[in-house]
GUSE-342122 format. One record per atom (N, C-alpha, C): x, y negated, z negated. Coordinates in steps of 0.05 Angstrom, whole numbers, plus 5000, padded with zeros to 4 digits. Each point is the difference from the previous one (the first is absolute). Last residue first. Example, Ala and Ser with C-alpha at 12.3 -4.5 7.8 and 13.67 -1.06 7.14 Angstrom:
<recs>
{{5257,5045,4858}}
{{5016,4976,4999}}
{{4985,4978,4986}}
{{5006,5115,5001}}
{{4982,4976,5000}}
{{5018,4976,5000}}
</recs>
This chain:
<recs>
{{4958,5295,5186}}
{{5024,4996,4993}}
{{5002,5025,4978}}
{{4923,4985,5057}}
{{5020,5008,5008}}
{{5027,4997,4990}}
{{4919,4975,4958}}
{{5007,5039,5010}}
{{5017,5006,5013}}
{{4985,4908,4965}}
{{5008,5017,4981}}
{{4998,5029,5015}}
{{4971,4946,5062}}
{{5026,4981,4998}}
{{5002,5017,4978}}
{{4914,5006,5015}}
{{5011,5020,5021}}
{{5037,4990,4991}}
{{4939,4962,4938}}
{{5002,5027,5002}}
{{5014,5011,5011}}
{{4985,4915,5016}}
{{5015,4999,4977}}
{{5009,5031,4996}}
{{4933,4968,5062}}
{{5034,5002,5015}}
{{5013,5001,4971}}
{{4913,5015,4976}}
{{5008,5011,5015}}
{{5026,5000,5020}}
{{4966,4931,4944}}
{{5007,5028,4977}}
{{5009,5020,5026}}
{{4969,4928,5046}}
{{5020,4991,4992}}
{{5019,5021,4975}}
{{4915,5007,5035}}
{{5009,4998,5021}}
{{5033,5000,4992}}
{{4925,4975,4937}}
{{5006,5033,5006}}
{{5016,5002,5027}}
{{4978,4916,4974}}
{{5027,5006,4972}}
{{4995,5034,5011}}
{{4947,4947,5058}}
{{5028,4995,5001}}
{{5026,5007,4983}}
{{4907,5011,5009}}
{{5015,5017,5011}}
{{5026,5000,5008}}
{{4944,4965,4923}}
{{5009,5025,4998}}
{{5006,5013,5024}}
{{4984,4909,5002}}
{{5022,5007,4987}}
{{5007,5026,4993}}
{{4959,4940,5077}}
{{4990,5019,4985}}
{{5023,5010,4988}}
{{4978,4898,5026}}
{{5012,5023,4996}}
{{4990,5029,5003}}
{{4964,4906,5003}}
{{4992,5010,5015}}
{{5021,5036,4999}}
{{5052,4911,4969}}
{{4964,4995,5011}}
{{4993,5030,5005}}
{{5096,5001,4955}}
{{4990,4991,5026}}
{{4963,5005,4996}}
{{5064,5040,4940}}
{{4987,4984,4985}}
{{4982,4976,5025}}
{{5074,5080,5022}}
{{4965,5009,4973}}
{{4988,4970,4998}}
{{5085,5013,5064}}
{{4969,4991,5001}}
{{4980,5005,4979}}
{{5079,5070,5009}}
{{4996,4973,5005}}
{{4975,4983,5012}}
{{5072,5085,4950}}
{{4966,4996,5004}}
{{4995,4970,5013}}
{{5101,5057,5007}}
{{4978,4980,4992}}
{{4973,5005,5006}}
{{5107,5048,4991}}
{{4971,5009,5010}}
{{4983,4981,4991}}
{{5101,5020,5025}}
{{4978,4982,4991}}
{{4978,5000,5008}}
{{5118,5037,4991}}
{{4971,5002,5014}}
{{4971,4984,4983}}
{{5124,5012,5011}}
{{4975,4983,4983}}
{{4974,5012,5019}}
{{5112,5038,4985}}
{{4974,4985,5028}}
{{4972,4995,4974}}
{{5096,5030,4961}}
{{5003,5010,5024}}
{{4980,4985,5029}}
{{5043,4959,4899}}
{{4973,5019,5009}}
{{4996,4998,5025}}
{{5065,4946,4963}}
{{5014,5024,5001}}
{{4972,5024,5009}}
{{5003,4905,4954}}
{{5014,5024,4982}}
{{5002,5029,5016}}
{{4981,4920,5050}}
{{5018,4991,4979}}
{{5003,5028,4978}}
{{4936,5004,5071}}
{{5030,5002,5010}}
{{5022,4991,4982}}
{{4911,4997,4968}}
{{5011,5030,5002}}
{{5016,4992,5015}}
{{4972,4916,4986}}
{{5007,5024,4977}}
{{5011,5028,5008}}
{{4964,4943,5068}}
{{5027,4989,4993}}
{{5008,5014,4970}}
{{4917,5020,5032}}
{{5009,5008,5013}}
{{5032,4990,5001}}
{{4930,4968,4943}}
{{5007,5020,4994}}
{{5020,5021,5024}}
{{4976,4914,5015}}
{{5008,4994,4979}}
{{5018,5025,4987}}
{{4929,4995,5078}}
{{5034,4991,5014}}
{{5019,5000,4970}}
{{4905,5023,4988}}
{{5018,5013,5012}}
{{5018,4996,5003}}
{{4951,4940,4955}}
{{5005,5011,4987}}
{{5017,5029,5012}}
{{4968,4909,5029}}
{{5018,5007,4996}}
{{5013,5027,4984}}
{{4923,4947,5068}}
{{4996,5024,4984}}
{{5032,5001,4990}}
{{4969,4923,5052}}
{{4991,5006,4980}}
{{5001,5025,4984}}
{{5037,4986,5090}}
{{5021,4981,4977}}
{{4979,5003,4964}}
{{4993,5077,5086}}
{{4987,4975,4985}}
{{5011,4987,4979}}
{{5025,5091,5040}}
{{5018,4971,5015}}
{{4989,4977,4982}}
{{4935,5087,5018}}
{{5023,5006,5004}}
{{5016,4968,5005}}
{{4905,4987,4971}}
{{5011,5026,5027}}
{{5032,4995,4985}}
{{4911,4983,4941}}
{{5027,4988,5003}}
{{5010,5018,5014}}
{{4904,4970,4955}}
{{5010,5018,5020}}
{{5032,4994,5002}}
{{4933,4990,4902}}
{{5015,4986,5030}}
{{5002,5022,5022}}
{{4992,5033,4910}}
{{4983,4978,5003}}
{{4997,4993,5027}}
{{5060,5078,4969}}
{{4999,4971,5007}}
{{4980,4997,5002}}
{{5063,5083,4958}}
{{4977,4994,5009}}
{{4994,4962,5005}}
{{5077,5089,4990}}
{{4994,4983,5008}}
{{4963,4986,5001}}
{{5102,5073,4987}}
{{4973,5001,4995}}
{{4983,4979,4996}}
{{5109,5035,5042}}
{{4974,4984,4987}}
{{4973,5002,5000}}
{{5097,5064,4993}}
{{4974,4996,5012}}
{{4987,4978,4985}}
{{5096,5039,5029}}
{{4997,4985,4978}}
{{4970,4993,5023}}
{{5092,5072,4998}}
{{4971,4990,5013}}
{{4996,4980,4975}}
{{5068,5057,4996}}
{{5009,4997,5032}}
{{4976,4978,5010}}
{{5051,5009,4898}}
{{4982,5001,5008}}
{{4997,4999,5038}}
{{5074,4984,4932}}
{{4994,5026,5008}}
{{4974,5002,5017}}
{{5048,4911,4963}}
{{4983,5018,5007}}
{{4999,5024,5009}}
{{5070,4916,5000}}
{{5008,5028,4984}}
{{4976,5020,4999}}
{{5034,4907,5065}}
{{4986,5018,4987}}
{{5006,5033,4989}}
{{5066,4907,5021}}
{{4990,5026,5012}}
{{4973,5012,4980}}
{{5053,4897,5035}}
{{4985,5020,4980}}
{{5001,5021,5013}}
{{5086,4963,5037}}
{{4976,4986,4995}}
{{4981,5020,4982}}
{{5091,5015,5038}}
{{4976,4997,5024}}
{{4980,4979,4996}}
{{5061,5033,4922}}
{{5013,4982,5022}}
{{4987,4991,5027}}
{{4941,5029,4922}}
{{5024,5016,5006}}
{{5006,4970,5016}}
{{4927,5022,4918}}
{{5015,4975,5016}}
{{5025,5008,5004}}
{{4899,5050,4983}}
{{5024,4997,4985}}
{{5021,4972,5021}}
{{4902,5046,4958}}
{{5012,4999,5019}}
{{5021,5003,4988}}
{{4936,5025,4947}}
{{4989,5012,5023}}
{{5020,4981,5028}}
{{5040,5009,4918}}
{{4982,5026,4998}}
{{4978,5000,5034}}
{{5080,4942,4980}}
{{5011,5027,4995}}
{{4981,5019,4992}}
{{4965,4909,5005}}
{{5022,5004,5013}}
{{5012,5021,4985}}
{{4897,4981,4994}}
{{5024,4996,4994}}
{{5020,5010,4999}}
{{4899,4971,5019}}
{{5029,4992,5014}}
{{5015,4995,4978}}
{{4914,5020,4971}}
{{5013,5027,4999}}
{{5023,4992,5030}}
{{4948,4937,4956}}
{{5020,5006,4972}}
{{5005,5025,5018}}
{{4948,4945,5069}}
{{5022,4985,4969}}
{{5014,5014,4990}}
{{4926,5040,5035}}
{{5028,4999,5034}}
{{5019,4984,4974}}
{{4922,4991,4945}}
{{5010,5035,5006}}
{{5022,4999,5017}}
{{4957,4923,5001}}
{{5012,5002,4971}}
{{5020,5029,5003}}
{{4936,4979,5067}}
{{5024,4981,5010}}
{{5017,5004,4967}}
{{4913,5046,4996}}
{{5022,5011,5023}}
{{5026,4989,4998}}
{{4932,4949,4951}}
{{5013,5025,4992}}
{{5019,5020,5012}}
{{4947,4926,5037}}
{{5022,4995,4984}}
{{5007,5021,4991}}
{{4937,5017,5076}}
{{4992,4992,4974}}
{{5031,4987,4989}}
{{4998,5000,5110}}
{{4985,5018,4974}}
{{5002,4983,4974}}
{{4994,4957,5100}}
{{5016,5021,4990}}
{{4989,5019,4983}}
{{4959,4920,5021}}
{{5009,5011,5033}}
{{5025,5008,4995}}
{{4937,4990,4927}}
{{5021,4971,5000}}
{{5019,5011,5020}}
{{4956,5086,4980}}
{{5004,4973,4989}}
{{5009,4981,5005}}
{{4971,5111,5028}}
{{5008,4971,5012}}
{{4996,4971,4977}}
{{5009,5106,4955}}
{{4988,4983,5021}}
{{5005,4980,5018}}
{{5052,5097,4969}}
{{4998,4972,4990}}
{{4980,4984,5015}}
{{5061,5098,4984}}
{{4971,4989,5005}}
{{5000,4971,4990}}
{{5080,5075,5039}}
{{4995,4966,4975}}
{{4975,5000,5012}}
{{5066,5089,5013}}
{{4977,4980,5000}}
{{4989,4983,4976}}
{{5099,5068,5045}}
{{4989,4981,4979}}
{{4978,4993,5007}}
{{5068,5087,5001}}
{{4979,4984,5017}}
{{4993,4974,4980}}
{{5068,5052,4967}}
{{5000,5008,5030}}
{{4978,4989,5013}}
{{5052,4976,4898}}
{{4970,5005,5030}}
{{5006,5002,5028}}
{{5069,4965,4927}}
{{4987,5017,5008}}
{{4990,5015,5015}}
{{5016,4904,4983}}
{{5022,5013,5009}}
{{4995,5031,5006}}
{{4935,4959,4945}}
{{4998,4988,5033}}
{{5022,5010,5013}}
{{5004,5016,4893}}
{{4984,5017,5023}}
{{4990,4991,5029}}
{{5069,4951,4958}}
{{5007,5037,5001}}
{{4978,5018,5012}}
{{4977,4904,4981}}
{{5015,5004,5013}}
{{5012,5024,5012}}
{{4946,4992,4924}}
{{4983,4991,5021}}
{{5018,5004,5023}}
{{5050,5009,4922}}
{{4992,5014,5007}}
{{4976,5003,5021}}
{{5055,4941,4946}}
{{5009,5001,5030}}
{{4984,5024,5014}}
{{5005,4969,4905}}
{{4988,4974,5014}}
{{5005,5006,5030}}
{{5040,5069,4936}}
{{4960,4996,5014}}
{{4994,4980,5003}}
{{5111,5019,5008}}
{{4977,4987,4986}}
{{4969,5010,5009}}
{{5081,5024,5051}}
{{4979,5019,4984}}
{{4990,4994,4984}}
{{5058,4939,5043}}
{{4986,5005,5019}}
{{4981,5026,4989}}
{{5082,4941,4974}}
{{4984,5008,4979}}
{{4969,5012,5021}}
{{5088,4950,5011}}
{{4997,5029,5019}}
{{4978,5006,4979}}
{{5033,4905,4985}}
{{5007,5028,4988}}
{{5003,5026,5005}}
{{4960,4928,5040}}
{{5032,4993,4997}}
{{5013,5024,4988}}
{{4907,4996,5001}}
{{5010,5024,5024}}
{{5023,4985,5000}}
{{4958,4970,4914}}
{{5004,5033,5011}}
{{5010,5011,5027}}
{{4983,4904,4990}}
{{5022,5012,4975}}
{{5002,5029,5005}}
{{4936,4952,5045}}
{{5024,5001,5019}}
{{5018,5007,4985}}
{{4921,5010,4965}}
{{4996,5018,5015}}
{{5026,4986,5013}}
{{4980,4945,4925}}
{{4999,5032,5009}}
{{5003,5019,5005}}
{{4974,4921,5025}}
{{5033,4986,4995}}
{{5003,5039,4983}}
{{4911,4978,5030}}
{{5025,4999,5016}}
{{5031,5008,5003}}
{{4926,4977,4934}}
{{5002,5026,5016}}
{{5022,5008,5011}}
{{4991,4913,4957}}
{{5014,5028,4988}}
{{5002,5022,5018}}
{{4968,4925,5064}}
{{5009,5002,4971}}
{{5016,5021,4984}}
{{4944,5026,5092}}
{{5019,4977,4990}}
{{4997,5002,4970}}
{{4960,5064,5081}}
{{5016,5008,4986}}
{{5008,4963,4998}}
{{4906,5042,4986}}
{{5021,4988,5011}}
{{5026,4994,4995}}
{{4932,5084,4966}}
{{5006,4966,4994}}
{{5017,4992,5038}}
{{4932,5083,4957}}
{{5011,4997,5024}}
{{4995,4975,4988}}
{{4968,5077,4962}}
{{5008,4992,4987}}
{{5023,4976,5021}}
{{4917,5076,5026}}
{{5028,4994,4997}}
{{5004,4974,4986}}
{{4918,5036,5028}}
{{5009,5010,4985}}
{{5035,4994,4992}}
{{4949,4976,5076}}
{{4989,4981,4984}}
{{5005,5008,4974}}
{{5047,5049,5074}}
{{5002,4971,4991}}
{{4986,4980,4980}}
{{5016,5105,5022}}
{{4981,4988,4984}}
{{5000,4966,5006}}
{{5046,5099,5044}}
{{5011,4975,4977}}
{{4975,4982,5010}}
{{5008,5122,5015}}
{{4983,4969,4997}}
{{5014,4975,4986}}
{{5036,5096,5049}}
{{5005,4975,4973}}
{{4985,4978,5008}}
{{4997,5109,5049}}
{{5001,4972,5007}}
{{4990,4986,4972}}
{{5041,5094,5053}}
{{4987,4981,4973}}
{{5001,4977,4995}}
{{4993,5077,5092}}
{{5004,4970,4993}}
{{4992,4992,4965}}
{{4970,5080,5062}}
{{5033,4998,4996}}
{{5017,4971,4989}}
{{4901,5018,5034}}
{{5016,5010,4968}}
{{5020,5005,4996}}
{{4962,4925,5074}}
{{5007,5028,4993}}
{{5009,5014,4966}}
{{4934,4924,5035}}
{{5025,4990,4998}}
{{5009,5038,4988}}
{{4910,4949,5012}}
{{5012,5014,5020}}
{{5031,5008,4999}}
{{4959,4949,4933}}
{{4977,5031,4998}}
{{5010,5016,5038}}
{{5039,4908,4976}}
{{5015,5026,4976}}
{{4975,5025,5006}}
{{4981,4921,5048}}
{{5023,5013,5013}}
{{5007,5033,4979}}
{{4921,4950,4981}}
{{4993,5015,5029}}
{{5035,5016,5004}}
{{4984,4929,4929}}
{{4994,5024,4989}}
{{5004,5021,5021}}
{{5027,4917,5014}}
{{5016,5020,4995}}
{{4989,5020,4999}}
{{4941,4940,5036}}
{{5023,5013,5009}}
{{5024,5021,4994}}
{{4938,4953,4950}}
{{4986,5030,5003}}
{{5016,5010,5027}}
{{5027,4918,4948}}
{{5004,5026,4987}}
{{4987,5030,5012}}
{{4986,4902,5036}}
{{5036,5010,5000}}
{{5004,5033,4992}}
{{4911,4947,4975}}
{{5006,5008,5031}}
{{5023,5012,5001}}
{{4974,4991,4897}}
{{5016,4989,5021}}
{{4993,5014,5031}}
{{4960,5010,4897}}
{{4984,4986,5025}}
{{5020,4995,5031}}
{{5032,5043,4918}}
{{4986,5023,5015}}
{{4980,4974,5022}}
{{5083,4944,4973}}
{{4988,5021,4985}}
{{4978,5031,5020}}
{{5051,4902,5013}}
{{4971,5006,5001}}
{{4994,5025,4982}}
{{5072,4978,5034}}
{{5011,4986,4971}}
{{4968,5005,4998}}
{{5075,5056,5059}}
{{4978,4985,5000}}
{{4982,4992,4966}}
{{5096,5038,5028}}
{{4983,4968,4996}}
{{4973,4987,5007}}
{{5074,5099,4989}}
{{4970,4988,5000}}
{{4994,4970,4991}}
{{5078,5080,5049}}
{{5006,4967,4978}}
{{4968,4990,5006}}
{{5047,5108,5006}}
{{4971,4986,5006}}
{{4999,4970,4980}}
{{5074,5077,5038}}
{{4998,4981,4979}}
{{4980,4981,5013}}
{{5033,5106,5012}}
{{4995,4976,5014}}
{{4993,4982,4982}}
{{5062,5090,5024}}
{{4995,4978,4975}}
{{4986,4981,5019}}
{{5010,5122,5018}}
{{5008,4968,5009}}
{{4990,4977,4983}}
{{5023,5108,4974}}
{{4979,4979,5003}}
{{5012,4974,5010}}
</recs>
């Protein structure tokens, strides 16, 4: 069985746009695939300062890297495929995400620091975004940061190519949103069959 690690931020709940994307991708998504739902709004997700902190740099001085404070990490290192559902927020995503990328950079699990420079440690060849906007935002738009963001991630830990599937415009004058969120389930779909 191949590992895919499904990182759910959408924070909406069963009301989330974001989520019927996913829902579309995983119901196309081969059975050859078990795929680990992580929960973000379920997760237990600090920032890393103060005690915390201080912590978590005690343990990996230590090589202490099979701590379960590391295990979010182990399983991102993991996964052979990765998808992050997340809405458009504050012309990115929710905080929680940016918490999550936080505690699971960490050096000797999902990178590492050679003489070249970082290297990503991911197993993963793919990393799918799942996307929904309010807004329109082409390809480049200084306002949409949340691609270019996540796209400097997966080269940082090493995930093979980023793909992105957005709903965009829902919230535009005059929308039609169910053809825009079914148009959009549908490249979600075709993008899980073929992988």
């Amino acid at each position: 069985m191949k590992q895919a690690l499904y990182i759910d931020c959408c924070v909406r709940g069963a009301a989330s746009r974001t989520r019927r994307l996913a829902d579309a991708f995983f119901a196309a998504l081969g059975k050859d695939w078990q795929v680990t739902r992580l929960d973000l709004t379920q997760e237990e997700l600090r920032p890393l300062c103060g005690a915390y902190f201080e912590e978590r740099e005690s343990l990996l001085r230590e090589g202490r890297t099979d701590h379960p404070r590391f295990d979010r990490a182990h399983r991102l290192a993991e996964a052979e495929l990765v998808v992050v559902a997340a809405p458009f927020w504050d012309m990115s995503f929710p905080a929680l995400l940016k918490l999550y990328i936080e505690n699971v950079s960490v050096e000797g699990i999902t990178f590492r620091s050679t003489a070249e420079g970082l290297k990503g440690l991911c197993r993963a060849e793919r990393c799918v975004f799942l996307t929904s906007r309010g807004g329109a935002y082409p390809d480049g738009d200084p306002m949409e940061q949340a691609v270019p963001y996540l796209r400097a991630i997966q080269r940082f830990f090493g995930i093979g190519g980023l793909d992105v599937i957005a709903a965009d415009g829902l919230d535009l004058d005059g929308a039609d949103v169910n053809a825009i969120t079914a148009a959009a389930c549908e490249r979600a779909a075709a993008l899980a069959r073929a992988l």
